[in-house]
MIDOFI-673874 format. One record per residue: x, y, z of N, C-alpha, C, CB in turn; chain; residue in one letter. Coordinates in steps of 0.001 Angstrom, whole numbers, plus 500000, padded with zeros to 6 digits. Glycine has a CB too. Layout:
N
ATOM      n.u      n.v      n.w     ca.u     ca.v     ca.w      c.u      c.v      c.w     cb.u     cb.v     cb.w   chaine   residu
ATOM        X        Y        Z        X        Y        Z        X        Y        Z        X        Y        Z        A        A
...
REM end
This chain:
92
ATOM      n.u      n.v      n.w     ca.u     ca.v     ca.w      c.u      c.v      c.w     cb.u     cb.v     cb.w   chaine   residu
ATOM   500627   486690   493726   501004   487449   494899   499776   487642   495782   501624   488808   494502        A        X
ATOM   499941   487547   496793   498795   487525   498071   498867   489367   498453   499483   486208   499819        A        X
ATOM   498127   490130   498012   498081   491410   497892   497749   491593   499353   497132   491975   496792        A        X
ATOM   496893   490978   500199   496387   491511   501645   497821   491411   502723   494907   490343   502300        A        X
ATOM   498571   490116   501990   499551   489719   503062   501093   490983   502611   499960   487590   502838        A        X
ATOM   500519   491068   501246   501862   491971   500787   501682   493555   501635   501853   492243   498733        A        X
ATOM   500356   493820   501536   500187   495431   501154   500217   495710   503135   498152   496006   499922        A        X
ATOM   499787   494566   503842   499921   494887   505587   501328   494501   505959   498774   493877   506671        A        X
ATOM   502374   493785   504986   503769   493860   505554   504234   495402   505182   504836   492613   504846        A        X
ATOM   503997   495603   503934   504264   497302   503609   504457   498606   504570   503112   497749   502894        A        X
ATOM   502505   498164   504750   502076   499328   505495   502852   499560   506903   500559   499174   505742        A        X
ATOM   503160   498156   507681   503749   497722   508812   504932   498395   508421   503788   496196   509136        A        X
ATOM   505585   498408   507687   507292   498611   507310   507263   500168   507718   507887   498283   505323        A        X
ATOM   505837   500761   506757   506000   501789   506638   505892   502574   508038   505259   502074   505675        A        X
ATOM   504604   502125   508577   504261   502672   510393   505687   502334   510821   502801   501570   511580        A        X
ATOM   506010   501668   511105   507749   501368   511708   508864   502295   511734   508464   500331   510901        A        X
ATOM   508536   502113   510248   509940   503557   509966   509454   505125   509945   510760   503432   508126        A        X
ATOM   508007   505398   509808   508061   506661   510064   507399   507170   511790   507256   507255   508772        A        X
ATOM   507922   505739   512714   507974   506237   514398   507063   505342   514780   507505   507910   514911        A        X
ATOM   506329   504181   514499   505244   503579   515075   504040   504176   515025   505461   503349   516229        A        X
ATOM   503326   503696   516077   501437   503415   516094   500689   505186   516049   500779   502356   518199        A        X
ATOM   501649   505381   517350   501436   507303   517595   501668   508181   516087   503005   508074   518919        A        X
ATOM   502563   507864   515810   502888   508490   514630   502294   508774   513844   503485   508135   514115        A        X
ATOM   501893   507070   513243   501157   506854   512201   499505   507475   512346   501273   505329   512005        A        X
ATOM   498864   507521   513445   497765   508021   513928   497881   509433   513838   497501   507567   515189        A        X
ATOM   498934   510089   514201   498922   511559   514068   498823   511496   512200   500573   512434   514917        A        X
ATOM   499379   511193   511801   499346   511260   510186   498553   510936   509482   500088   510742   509612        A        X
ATOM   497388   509665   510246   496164   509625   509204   495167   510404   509812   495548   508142   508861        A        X
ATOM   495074   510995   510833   494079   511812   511380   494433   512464   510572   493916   512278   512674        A        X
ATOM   495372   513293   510287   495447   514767   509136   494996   514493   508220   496703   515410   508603        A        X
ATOM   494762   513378   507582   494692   513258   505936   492980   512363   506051   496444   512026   505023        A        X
ATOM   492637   512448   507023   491344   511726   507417   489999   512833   507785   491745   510750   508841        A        X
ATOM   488984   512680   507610   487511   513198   508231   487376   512876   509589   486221   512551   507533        A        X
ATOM   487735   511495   509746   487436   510699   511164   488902   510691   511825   486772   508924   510931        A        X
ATOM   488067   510251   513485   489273   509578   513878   489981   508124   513425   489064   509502   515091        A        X
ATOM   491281   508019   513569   491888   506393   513293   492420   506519   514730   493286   505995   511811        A        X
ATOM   492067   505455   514827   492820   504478   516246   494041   503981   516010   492043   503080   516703        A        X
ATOM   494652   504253   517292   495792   503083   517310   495479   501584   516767   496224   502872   518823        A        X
ATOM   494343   500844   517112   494121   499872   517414   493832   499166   515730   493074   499970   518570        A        X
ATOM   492790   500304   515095   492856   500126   513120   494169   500203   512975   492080   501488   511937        A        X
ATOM   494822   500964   513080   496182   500532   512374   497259   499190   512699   497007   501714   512589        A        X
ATOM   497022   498833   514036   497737   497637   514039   496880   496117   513619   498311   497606   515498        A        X
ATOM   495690   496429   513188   494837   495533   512743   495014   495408   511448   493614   495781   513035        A        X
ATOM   495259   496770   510440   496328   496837   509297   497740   496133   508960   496655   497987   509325        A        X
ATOM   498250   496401   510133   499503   496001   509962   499587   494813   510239   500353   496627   510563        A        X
ATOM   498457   493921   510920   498868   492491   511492   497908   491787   510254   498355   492084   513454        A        X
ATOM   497428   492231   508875   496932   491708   507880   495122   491689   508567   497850   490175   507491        A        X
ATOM   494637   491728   509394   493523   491384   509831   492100   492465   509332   493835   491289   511336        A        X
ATOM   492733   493349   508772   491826   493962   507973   492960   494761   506808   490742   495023   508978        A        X
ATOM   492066   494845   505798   492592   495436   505229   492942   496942   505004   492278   495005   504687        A        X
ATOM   494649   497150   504027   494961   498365   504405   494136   499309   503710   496284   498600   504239        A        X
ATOM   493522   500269   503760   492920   501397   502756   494174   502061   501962   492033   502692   503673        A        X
ATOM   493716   502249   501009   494513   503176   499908   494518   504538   500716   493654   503344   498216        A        X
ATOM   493703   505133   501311   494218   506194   501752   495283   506025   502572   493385   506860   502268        A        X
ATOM   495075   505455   503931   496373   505045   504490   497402   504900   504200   496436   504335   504828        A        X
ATOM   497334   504014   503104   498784   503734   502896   499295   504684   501390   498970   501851   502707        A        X
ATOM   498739   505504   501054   499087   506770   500431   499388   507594   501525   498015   507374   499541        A        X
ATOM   499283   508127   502283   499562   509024   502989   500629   508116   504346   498061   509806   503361        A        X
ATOM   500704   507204   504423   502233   506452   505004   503436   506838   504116   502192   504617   504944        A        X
ATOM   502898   506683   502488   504366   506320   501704   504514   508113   501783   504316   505280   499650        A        X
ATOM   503301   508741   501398   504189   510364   501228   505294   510886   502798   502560   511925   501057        A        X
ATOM   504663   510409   503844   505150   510580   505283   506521   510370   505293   504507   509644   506291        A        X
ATOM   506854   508975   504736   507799   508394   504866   508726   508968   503880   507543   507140   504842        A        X
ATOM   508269   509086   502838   509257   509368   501770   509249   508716   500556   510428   509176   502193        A        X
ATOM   508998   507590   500239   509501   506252   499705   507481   505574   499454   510894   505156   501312        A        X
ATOM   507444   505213   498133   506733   504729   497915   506348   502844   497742   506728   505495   497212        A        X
ATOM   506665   502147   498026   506955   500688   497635   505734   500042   497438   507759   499899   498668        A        X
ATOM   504463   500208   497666   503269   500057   496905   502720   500191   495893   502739   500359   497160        A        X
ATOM   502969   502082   496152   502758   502090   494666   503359   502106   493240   502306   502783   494597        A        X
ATOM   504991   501423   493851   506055   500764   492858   505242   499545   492485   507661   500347   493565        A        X
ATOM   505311   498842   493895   504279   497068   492903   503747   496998   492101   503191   496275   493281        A        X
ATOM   502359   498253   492557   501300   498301   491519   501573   498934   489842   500214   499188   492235        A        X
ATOM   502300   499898   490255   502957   500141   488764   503329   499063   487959   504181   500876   488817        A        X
ATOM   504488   498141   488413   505201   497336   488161   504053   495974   487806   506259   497299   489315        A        X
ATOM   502870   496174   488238   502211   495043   488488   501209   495550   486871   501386   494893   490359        A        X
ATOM   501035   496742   486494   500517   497163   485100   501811   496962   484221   499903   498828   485040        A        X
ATOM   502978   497272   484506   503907   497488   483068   503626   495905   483022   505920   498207   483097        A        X
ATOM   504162   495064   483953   503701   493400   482978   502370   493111   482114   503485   492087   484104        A        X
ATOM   501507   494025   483018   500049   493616   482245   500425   493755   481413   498756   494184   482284        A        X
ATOM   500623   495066   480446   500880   495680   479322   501508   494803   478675   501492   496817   479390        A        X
ATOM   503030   494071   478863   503679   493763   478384   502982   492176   477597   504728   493953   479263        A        X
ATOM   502395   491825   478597   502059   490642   478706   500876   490648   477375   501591   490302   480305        A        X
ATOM   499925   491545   477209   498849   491630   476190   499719   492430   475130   497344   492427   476730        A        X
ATOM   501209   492956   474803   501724   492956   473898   501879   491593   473441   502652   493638   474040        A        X
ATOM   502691   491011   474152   503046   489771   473841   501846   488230   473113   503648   489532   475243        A        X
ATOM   500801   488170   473749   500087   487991   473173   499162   488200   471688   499957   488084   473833        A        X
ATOM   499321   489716   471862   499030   490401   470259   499964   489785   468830   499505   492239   470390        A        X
ATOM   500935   489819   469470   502076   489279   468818   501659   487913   467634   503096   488765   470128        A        X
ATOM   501315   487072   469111   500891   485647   468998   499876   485426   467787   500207   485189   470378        A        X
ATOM   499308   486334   467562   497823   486529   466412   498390   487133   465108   496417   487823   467052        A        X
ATOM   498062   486072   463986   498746   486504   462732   497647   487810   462523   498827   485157   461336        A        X
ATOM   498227   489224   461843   497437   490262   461501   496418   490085   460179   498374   491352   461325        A        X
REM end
């Protein structure tokens, strides 16, 4: 999985549905030290830099709905599963 191309369609989904660029700027200024620009976030969203974990933690709480940090979950239970499975493979 191409994580830069996954995690800026996300973030994009997410700026979208919780009102666009304004929005999303009012919402990481709160959860930020600095200012964010309009202009970082659509540089996020168009893959051209990458998204920060803060950002896009504080998109999914905004929004409601987490789908990142479903992947990434989802992206450890295989690990796990996967070095069970292997263990397996090795007589004790």
């Amino acid at each position: 999985m191409n994580w830069k191309c996954t995690s800026a369609a996300v973030f994009a989904n997410l700026v979208n549905r919780f009102g666009g660029l304004d929005a999303a700027a009012a919402i990481l200024e709160s959860v930020s030290s600095s200012p964010v620009s309009k202009s970082t976030i659509s540089r996020m969203m168009n893959g051209h830099i990458g998204v920060t974990v803060e950002a896009m933690v504080a998109m999914e709480d905004a929004v409601g709905t987490h789908p990142m940090t479903g992947l990434m979950f989802a992206r450890e239970t295989r690990t796990a599963q996967r070095r069970e499975d292997m263990r397996a493979l090795v007589p004790a």
